[in-house]
C-alpha positions in Angstrom: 78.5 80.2 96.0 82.5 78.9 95.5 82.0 75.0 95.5 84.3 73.3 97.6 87.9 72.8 96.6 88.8 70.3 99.3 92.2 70.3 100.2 95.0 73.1 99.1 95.4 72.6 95.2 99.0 74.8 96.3 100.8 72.6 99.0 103.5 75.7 98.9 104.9 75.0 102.7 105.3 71.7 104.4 107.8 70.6 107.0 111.1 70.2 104.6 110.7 73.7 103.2 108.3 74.2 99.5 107.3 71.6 97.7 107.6 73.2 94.4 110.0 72.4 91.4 113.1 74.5 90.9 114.7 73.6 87.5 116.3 77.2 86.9 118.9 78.7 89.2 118.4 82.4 88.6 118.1 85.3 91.6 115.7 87.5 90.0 113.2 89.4 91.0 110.9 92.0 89.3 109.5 94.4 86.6 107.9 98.2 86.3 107.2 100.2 83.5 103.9 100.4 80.8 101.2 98.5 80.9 98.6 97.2 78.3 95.7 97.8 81.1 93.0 100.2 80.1 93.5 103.6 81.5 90.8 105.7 83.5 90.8 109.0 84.2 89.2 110.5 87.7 89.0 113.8 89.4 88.7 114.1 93.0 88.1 117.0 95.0 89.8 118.2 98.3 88.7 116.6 101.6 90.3 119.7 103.5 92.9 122.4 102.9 94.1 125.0 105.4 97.4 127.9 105.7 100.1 127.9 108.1 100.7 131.9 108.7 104.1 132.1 110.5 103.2 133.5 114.1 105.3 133.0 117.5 102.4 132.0 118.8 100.8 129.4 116.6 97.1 130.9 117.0 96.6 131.8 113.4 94.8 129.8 111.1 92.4 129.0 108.0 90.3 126.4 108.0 86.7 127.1 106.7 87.7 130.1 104.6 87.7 130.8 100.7 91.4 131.7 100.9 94.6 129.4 100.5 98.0 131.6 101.0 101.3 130.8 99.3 104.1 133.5 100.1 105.7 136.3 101.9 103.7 139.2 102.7 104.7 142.4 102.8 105.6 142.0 106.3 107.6 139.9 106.0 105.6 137.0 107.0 105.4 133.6 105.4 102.6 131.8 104.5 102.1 128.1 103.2 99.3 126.2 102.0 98.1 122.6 103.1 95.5 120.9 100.7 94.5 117.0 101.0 93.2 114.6 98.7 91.3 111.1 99.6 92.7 108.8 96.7 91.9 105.7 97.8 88.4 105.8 98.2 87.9 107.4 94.3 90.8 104.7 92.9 91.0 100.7 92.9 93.5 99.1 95.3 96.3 97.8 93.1 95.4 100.7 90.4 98.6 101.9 88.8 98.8 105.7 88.6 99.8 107.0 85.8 99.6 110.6 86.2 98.6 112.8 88.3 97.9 117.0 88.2 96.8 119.5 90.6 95.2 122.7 89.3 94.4 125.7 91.6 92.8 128.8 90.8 94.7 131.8 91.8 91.9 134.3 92.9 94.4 137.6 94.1 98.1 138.5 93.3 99.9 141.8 94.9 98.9 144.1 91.9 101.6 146.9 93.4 104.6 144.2 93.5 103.1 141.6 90.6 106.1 138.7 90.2 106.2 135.3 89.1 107.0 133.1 92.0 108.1 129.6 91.8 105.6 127.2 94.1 106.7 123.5 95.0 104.3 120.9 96.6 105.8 119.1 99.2 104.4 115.5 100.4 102.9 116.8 104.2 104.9 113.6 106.5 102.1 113.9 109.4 98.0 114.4 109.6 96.9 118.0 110.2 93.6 119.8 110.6 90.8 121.6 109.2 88.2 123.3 111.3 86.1 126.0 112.0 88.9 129.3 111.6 87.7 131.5 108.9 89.9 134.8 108.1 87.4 136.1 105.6 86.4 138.9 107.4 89.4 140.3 108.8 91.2 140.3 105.4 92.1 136.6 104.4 95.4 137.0 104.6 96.0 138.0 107.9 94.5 134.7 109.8 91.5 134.1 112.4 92.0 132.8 115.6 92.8 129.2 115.4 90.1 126.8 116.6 90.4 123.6 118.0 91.7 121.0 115.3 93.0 123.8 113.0 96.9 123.2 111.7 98.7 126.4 112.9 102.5 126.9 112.3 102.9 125.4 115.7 100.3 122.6 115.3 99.0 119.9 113.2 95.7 120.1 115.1 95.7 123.1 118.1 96.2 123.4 120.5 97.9 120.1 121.6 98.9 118.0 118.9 102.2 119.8 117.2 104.4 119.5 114.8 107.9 118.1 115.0 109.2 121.3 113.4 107.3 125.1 113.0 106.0 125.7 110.1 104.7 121.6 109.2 106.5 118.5 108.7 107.2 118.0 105.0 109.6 116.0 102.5 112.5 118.5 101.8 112.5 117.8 97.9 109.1 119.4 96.0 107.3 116.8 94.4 106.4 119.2 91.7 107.1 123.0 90.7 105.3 124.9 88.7 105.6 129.1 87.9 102.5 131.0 89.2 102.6 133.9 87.2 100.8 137.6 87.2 97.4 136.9 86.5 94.6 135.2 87.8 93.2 132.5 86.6 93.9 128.2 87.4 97.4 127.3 87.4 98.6 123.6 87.5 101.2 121.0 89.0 101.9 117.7 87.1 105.0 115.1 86.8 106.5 112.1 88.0 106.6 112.9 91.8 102.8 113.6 92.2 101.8 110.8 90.6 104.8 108.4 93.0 102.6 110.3 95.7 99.5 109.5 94.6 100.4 105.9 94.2 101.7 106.1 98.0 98.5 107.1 99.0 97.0 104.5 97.1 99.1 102.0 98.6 99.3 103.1 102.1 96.1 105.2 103.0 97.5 106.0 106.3 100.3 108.1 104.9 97.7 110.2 103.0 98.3 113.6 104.3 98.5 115.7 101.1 100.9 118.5 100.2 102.6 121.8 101.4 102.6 124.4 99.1 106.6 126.5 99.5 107.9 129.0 97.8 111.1 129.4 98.2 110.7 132.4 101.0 113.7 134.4 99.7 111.5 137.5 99.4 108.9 139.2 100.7 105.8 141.1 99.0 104.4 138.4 96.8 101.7 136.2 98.5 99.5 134.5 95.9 95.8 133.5 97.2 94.3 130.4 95.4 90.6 129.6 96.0 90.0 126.5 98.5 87.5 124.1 98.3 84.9 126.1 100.6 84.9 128.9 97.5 81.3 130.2 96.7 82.5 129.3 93.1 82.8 125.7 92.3 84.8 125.8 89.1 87.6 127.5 91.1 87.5 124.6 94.2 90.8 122.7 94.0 91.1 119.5 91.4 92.6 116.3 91.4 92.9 114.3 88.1 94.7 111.2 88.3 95.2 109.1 85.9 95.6 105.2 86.4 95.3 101.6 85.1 94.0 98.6 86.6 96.7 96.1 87.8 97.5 93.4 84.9 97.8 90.4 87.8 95.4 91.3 90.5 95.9 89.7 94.1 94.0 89.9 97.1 93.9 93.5 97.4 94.9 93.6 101.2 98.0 94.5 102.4 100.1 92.8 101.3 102.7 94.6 98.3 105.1 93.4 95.9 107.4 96.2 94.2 110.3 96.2 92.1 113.2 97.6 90.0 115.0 97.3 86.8 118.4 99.0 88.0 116.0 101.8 89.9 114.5 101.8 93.2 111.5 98.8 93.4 107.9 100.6 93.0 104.1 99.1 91.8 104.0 99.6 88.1 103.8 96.3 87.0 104.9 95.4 83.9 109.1 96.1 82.9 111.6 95.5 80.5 114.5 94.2 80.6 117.9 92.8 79.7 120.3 90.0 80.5 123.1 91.9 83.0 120.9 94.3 84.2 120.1 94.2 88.1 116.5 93.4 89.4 115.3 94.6 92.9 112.0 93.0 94.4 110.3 94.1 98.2 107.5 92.1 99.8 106.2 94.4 102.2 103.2 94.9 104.2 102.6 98.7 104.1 100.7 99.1 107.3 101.9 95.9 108.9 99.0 94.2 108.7 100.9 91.0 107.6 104.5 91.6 109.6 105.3 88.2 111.1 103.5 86.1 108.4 105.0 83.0 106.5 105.4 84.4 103.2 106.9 82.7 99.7 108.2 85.0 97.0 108.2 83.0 93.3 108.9 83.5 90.0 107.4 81.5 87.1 109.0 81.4 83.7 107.6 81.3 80.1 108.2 82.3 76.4 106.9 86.1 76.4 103.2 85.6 75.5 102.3 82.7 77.1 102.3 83.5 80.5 100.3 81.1 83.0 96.7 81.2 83.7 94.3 82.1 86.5 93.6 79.3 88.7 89.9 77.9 89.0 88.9 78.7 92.4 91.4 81.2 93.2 91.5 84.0 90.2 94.5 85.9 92.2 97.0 83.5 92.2 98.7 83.9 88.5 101.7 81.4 88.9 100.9 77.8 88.1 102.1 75.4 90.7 100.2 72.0 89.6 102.5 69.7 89.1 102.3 68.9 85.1 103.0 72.4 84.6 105.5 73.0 81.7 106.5 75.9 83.0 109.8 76.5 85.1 109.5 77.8 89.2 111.8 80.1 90.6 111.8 80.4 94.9 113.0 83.7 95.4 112.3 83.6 99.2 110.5 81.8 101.5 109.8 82.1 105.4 110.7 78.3 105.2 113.5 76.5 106.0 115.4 73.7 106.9 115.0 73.2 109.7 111.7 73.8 109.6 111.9 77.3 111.4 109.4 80.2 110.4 110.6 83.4 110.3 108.0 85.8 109.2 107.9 88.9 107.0 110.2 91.5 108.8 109.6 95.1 109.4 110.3 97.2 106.6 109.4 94.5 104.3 112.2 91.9 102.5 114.4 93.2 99.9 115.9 91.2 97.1 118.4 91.8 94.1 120.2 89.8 91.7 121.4 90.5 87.9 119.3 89.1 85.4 120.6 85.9 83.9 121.8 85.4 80.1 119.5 83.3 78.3 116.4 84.2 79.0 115.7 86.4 75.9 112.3 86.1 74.5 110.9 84.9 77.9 108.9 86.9 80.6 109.5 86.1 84.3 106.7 86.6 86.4 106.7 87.3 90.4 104.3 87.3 92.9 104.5 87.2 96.9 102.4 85.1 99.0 101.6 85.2 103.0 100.5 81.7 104.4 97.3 83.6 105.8 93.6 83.7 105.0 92.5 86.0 102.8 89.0 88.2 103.3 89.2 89.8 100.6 89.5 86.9 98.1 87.5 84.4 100.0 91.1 82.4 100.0 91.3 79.8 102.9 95.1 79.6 102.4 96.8 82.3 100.8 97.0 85.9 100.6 98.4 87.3 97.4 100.6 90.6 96.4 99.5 91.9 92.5 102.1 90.0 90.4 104.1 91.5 88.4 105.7 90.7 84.8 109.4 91.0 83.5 109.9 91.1 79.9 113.2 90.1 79.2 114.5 91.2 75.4 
């Protein structure tokens, strides 16, 4: 049991605004980039896949069966795959993806027209379903008749629920290509853009809809078939590897997110480099709103690189050091408080901050973390809830 800590040990908020000591005027914000955290490799399979056969009709569909089309058949027809992954129940909250790779095994090519053809995977932007359809016995590629939940090029689930555009709702830009070629055998996807989807799904579970397979539908005879995860051979079944670290600064692990940017869009990674000039861009956002409205305190503590405070007693998840003999300096990058005291909670979309990084800091490490003036389940923490903070090295 957590012995009593009696009052707040972090008086962060009171009626004149924080009561914390600012002793360097700098608008920073964040960090990204490698991290000295362990790394863990996991595989994951698929919790449902499906193909959207182009039909008028939107009556066509996959779900049960061994077959997932990519293509243009010889008819002229197109055909795209869906596949979906559950990452956050295989992968801590506040993990940091490091990579991640698909790999498919293609299970039947068009032998009288055999050509490479370029697949992308597309982030799917809306929930779809998988149910009972199975086209197995009237060729595969042809389609069953749709039952009720299937995606279908009309619908994410028939036969009421459809999609904002025939053929799915996806992000126009691939997330990764790759070149299925002639032969049979697994085939793979990999880069950057998986693994910033992976991490989205990490971050947000609710977004976690998976990814089209396109190709680029210029020309028709050369459908690929790739074994889905209902295939009678379970080496083929579709496989996720992701590999990820454990967040340097844990926080709370609720929802409640802190990203940033050295002179690139913010995102989780956690740990940056950085120079003097260069500009910084922080968000503290609540990812599925569970924290919109909330008093909130974004802060930066500063220290020679290496010596970076510690964990609190009772409360492990707050990493910046507010007792008052601290010898290290605090930054207020935000705050909900003012003066007058008037609260304005966290705002949807989250708040965005950037500023250029200030000469004379070389050799020190800034590090940030957000904090909403709510409980916190997860973390047993009366007071606070806590975003993962993150460190700036600045050379």
């Amino acid at each position: 049991m957590r012995p009593d800590p009696g009052p707040s040990p972090y008086p962060l908020a009171d009626q004149t605004g924080i009561a914390m000591r600012i002793t360097r005027a700098v608008t920073v914000l964040l960090l990204l980039v490698a991290t000295a955290s362990a790394q863990t490799s996991v595989t994951l399979s698929a919790v449902k896949d499906n193909t959207l056969f182009e039909s008028a009709t939107g009556t066509l569909s996959n779900g049960v069966g061994t077959g997932l089309f990519c293509g243009v058949t010889t008819s002229n027809l197109i055909r795209r795959g869906l596949i979906a992954f559950d990452v956050a129940a295989a992968v801590p909250p506040g993990s940091i993806i490091q990579s991640a790779t698909l790999t498919l095994e293609v299970t039947q090519i068009n032998t009288l027209n055999p050509l490479n053809l370029d697949i992308g995977l597309h982030r799917v932007l809306a929930d779809w379903g998988e149910a009972g359809s199975n086209s197995n016995m009237v060729g595969g590629g042809g389609g069953a008749a749709a039952q009720f939940g299937d995606a279908t090029w009309l619908h994410r689930f028939a036969p009421q629920q459809s999609w904002l555009t025939p053929g799915g709702d996806f992000a126009p830009a691939a997330s990764a290509l790759t070149t299925v070629g002639t032969s049979l055998g697994p085939v793979s996807w990999s880069g950057p853009g998986l693994a910033a989807d992976v991490q989205l799904w990490l971050d947000s579970p609710g977004t976690a809809f998976g990814w089209m397979l396109k190709s680029p539908e210029e020309e028709s005879n050369n459908a690929k078939r790739f074994a889905t995860r209902e295939h009678p051979t379970v080496a083929f079944r579709p496989e996720l590897q992701i590999v990820f670290s454990s967040a340097p600064y844990p926080g709370s692990g609720e929802d409640l997110a802190l990203a940033t940017g050295v002179a690139t869009a913010p995102d989780a990674m956690p740990i940056k480099q950085a120079f003097a000039g260069q500009l910084l861009s922080g968000l503290l956002d609540s990812p599925t709103g569970g924290y919109l409205g909330a008093p909130y305190v974004m802060a930066a503590q500063i220290a020679p690189a290496g010596m970076l405070p510690w964990q609190t007693q009772f409360y492990p998840e707050i990493h910046l050091d507010f007792s008052p003999n601290t010898y290290y300096d605090i930054v207020v990058l935000a705050t909900a408080y003012g003066s007058p005291p008037t609260v304005l909670g966290l705002p949807l979309g989250g708040l965005l901050l950037s500023g250029a990084i200030p000469s004379g800091l070389e050799g020190f490490s800034l590090l940030i973390q957000g904090y909403a003036f709510t409980p916190s389940l997860q973390a047993a923490n009366p007071w606070f809830t806590t975003t993962d903070a993150h460190e700036i090295q600045i050379n």
